[in-house]
VODREN-687195 format. One record per atom (N, C-alpha, C): residue number from 1; residue in three letters; x, y, z. Coordinates in steps of 0.1 Angstrom, whole numbers, plus 2048, in hexadecimal, padded with zeros to 3 digits. Example, Ala and Ser with C-alpha at 12.3 -4.5 7.8 and 13.67 -1.06 7.14 Angstrom:
! residues 2
segu resi 1, resn ala, x 884, y 7C7, z 84E
segu resi 1, resn ala, x 87B, y 7D3, z 84E
segu resi 1, resn ala, x 884, y 7DF, z 84E
segu resi 2, resn ser, x 880, y 7EA, z 847
segu resi 2, resn ser, x 889, y 7F5, z 847
segu resi 2, resn ser, x 881, y 800, z 84F
This chain:
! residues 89
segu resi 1, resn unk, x 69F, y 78A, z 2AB
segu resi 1, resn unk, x 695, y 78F, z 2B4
segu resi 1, resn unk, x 689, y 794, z 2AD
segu resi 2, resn unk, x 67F, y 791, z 2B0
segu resi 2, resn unk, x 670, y 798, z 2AB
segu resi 2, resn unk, x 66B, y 7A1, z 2B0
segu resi 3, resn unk, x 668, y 7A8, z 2A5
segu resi 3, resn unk, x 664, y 7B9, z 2A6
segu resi 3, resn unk, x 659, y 7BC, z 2AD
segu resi 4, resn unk, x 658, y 7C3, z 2B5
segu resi 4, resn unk, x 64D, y 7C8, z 2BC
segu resi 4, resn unk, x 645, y 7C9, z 2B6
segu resi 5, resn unk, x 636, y 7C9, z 2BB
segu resi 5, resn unk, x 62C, y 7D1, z 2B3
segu resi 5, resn unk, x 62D, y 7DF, z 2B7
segu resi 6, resn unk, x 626, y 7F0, z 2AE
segu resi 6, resn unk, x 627, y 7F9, z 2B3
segu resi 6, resn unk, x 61F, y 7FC, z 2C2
segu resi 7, resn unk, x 623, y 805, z 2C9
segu resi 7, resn unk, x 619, y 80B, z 2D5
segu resi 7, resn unk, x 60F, y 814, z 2D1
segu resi 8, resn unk, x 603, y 815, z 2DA
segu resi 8, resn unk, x 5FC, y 818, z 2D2
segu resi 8, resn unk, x 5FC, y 82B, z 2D4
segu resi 9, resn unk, x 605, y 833, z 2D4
segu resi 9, resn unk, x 608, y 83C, z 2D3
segu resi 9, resn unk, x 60E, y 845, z 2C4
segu resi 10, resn unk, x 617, y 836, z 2C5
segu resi 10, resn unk, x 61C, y 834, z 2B4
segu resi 10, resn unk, x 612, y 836, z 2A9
segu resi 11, resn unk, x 609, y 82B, z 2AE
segu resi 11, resn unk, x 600, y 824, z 2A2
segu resi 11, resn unk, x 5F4, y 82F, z 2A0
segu resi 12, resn unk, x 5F3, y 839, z 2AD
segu resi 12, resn unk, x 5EA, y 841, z 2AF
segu resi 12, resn unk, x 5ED, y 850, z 2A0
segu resi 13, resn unk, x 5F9, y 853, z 2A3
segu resi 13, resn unk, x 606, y 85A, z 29F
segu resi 13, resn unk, x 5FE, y 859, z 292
segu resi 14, resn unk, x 600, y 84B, z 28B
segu resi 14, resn unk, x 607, y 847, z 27C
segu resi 14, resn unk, x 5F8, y 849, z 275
segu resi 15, resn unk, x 5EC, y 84A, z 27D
segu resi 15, resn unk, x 5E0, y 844, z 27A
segu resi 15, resn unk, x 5DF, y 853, z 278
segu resi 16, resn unk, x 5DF, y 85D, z 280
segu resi 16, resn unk, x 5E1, y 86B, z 27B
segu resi 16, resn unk, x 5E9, y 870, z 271
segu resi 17, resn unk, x 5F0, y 869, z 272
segu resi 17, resn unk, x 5FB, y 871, z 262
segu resi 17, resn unk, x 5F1, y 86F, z 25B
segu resi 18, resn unk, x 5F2, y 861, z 256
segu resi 18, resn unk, x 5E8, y 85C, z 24C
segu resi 18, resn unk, x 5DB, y 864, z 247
segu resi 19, resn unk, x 5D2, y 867, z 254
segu resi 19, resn unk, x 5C4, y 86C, z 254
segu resi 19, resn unk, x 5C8, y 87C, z 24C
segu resi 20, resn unk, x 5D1, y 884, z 24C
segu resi 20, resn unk, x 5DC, y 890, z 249
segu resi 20, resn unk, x 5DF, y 88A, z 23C
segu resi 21, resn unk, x 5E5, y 886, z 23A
segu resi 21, resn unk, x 5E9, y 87F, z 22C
segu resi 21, resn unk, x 5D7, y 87C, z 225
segu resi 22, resn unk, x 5D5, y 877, z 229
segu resi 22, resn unk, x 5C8, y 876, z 21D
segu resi 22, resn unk, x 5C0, y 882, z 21C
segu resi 23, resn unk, x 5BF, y 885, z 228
segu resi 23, resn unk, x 5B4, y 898, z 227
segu resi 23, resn unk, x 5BB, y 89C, z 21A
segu resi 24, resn unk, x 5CA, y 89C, z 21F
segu resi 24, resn unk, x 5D0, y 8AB, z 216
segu resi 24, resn unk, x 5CD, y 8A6, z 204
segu resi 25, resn unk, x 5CC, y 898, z 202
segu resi 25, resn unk, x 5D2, y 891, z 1F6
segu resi 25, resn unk, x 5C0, y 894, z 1F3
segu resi 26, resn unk, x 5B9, y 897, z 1F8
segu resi 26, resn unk, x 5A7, y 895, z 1F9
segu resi 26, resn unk, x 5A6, y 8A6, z 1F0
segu resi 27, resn unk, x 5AC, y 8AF, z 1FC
segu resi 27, resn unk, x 5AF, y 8BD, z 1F4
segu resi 27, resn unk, x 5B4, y 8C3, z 1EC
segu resi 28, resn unk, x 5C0, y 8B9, z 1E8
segu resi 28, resn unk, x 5C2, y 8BA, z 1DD
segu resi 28, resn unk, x 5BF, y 8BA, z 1D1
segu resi 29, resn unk, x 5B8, y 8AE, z 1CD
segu resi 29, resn unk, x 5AE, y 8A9, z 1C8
segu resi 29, resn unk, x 59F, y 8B4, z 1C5
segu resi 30, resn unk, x 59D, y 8BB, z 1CE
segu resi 30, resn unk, x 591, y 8C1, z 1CF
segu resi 30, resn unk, x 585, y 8BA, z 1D1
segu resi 31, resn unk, x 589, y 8B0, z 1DC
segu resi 31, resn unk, x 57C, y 8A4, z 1DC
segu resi 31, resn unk, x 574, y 8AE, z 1ED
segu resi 32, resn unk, x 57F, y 8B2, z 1F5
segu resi 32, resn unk, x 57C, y 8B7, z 205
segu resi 32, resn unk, x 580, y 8C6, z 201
segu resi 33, resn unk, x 57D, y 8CD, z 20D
segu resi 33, resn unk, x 57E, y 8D5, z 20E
segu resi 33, resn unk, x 588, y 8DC, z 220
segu resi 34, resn unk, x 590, y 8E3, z 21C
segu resi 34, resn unk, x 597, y 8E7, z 226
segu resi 34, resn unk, x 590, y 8ED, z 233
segu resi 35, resn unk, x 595, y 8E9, z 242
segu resi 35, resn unk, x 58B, y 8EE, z 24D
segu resi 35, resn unk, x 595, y 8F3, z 252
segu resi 36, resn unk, x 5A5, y 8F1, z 251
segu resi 36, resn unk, x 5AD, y 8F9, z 25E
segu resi 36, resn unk, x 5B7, y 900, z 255
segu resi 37, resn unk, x 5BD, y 90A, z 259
segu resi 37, resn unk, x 5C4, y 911, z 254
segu resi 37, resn unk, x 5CE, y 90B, z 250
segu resi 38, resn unk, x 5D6, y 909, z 252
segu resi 38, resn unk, x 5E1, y 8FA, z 24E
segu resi 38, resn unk, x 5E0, y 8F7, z 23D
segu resi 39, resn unk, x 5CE, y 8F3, z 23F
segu resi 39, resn unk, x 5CE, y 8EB, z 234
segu resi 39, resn unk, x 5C6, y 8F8, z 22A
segu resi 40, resn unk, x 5C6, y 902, z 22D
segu resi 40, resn unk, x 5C2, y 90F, z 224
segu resi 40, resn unk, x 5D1, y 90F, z 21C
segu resi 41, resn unk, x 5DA, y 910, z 228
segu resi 41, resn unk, x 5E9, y 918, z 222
segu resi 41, resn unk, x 5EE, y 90A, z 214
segu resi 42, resn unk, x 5E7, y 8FE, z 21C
segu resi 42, resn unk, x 5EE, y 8F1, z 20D
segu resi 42, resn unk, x 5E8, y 8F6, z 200
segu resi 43, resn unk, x 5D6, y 8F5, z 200
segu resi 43, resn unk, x 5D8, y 8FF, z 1F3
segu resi 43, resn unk, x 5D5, y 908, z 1EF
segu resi 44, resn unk, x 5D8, y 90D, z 1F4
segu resi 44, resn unk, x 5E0, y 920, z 1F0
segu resi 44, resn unk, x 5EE, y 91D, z 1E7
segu resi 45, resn unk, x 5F6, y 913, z 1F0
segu resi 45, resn unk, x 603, y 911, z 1ED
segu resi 45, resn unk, x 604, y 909, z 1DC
segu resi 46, resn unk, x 5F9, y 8FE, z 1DC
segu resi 46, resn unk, x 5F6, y 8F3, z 1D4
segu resi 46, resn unk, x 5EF, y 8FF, z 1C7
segu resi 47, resn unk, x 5E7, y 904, z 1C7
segu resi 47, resn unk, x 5E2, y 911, z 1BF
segu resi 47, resn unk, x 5EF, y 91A, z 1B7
segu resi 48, resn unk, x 5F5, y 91D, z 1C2
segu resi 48, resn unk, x 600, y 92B, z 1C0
segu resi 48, resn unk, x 60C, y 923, z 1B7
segu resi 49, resn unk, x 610, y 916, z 1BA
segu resi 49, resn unk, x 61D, y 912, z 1AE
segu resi 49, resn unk, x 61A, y 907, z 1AD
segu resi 50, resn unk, x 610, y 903, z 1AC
segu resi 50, resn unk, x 608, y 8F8, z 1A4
segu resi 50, resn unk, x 60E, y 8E9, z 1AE
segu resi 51, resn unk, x 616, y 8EC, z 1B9
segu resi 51, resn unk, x 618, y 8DC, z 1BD
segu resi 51, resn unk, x 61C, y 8E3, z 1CB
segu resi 52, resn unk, x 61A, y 8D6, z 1D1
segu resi 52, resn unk, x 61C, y 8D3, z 1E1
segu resi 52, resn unk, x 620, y 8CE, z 1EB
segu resi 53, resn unk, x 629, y 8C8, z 1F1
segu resi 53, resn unk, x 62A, y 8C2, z 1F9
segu resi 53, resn unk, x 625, y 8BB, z 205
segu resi 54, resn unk, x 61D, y 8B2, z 206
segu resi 54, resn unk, x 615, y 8AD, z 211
segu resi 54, resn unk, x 61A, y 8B0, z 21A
segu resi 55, resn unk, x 627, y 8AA, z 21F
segu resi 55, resn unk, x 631, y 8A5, z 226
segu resi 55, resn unk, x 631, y 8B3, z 234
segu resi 56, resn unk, x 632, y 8BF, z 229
segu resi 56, resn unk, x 635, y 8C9, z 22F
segu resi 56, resn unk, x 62A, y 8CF, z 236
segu resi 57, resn unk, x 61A, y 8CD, z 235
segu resi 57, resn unk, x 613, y 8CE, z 23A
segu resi 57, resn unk, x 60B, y 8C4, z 243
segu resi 58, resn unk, x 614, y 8BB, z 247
segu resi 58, resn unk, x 60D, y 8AF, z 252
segu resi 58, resn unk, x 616, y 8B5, z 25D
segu resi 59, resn unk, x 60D, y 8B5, z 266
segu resi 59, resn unk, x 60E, y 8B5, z 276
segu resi 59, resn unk, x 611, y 8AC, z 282
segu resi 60, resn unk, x 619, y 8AB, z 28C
segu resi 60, resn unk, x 617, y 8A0, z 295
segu resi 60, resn unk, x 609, y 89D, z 29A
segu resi 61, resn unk, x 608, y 891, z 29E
segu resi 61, resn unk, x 5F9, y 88B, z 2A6
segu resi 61, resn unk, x 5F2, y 897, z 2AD
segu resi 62, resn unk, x 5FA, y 89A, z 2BB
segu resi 62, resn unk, x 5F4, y 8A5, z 2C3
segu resi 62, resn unk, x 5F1, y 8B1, z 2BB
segu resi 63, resn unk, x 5F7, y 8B5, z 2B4
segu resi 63, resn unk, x 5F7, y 8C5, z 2AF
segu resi 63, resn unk, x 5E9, y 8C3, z 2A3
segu resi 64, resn unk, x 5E3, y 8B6, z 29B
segu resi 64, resn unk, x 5D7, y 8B2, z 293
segu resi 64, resn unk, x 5D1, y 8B0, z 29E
segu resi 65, resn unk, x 5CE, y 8A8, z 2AA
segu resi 65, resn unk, x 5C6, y 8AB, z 2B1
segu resi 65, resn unk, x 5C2, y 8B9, z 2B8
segu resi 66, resn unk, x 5C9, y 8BE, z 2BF
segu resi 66, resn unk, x 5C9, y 8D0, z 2C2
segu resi 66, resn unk, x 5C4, y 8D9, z 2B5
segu resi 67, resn unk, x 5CA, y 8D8, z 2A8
segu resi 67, resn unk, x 5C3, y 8DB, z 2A1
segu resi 67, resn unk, x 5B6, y 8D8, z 29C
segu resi 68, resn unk, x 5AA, y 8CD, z 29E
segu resi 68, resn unk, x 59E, y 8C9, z 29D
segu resi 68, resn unk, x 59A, y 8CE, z 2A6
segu resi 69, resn unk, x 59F, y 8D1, z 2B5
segu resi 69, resn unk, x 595, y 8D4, z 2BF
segu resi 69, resn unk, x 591, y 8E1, z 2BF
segu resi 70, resn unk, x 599, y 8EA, z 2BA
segu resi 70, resn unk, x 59C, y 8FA, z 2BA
segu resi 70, resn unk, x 58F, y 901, z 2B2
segu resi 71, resn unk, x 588, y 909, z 2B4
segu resi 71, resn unk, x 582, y 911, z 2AB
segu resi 71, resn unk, x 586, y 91A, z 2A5
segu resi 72, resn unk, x 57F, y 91D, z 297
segu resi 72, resn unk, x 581, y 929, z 290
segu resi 72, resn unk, x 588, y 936, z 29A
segu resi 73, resn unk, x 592, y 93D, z 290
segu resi 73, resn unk, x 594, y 94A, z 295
segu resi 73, resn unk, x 589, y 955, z 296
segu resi 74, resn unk, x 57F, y 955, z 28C
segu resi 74, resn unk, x 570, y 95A, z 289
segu resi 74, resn unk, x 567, y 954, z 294
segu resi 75, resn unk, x 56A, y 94D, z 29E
segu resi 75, resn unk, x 55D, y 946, z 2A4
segu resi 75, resn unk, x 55B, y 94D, z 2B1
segu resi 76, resn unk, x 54F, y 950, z 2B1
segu resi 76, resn unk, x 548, y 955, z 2BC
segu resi 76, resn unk, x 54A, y 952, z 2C9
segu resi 77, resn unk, x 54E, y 954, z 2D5
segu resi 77, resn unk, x 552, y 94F, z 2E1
segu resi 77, resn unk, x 544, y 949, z 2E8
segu resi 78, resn unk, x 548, y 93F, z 2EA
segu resi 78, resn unk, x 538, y 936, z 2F3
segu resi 78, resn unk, x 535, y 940, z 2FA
segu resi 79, resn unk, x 529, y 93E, z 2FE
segu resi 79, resn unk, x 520, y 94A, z 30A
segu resi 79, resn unk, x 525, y 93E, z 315
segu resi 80, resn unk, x 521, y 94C, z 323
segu resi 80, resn unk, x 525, y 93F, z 330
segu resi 80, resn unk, x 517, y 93C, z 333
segu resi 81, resn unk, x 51A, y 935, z 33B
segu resi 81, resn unk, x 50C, y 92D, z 33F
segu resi 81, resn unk, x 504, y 937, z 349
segu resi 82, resn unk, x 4F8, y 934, z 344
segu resi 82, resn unk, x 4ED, y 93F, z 351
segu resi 82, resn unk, x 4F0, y 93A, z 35F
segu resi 83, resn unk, x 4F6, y 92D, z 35F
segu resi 83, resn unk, x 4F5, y 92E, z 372
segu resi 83, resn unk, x 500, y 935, z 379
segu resi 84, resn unk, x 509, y 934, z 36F
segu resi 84, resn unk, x 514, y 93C, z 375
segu resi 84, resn unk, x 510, y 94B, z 377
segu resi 85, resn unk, x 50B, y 952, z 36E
segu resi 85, resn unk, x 504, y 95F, z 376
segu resi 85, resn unk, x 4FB, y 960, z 37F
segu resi 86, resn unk, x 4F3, y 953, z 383
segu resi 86, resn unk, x 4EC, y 954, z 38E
segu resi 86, resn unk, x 4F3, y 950, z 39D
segu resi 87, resn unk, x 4FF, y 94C, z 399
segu resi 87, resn unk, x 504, y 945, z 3A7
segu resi 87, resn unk, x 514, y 952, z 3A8
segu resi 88, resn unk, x 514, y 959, z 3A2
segu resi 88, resn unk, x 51A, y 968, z 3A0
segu resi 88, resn unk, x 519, y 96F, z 3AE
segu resi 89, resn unk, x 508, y 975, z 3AD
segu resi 89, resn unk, x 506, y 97D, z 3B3
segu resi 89, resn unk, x 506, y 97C, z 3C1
């Protein structure tokens, strides 16, 4: 029998490991620089006993996406829009 091709849920999945796998392999390196916490704690970890485990710091698909969309814990809360105080009163 011939193998499926993947769905694209799968392929969506693998394309994220991947994109995770090279960031971190980028940071390691000292070519990027870290933007989410995750990847502060890799090297801290990578720093503190000289080695690291990728593996242990890759995430499922949804949880790399949710984490790109998220802002800083330091970030200022958007202002609301002026119409909404005009349609308020």
């Amino acid at each position: 029998m011939k193998d499926r091709r993947p769905g694209r849920a799968t392929r969506k999945d693998r394309l994220m490991w991947i994109a995770q796998q090279v960031r971190l392999q980028e940071i390691a390196a000292r070519r990027m620089q870290p933007h989410f916490e995750r990847e502060h704690l890799f090297l801290w970890t990578l720093e503190a006993r000289g080695r690291a485990n990728l593996h242990d710091f890759i995430v499922p698909g949804l949880l790399f996406m949710a984490e790109r969309l998220n802002q800083p814990f330091d970030a200022a809360p958007a202002p609301a829009p002026a119409d909404a105080a005009l349609t308020a009163s």
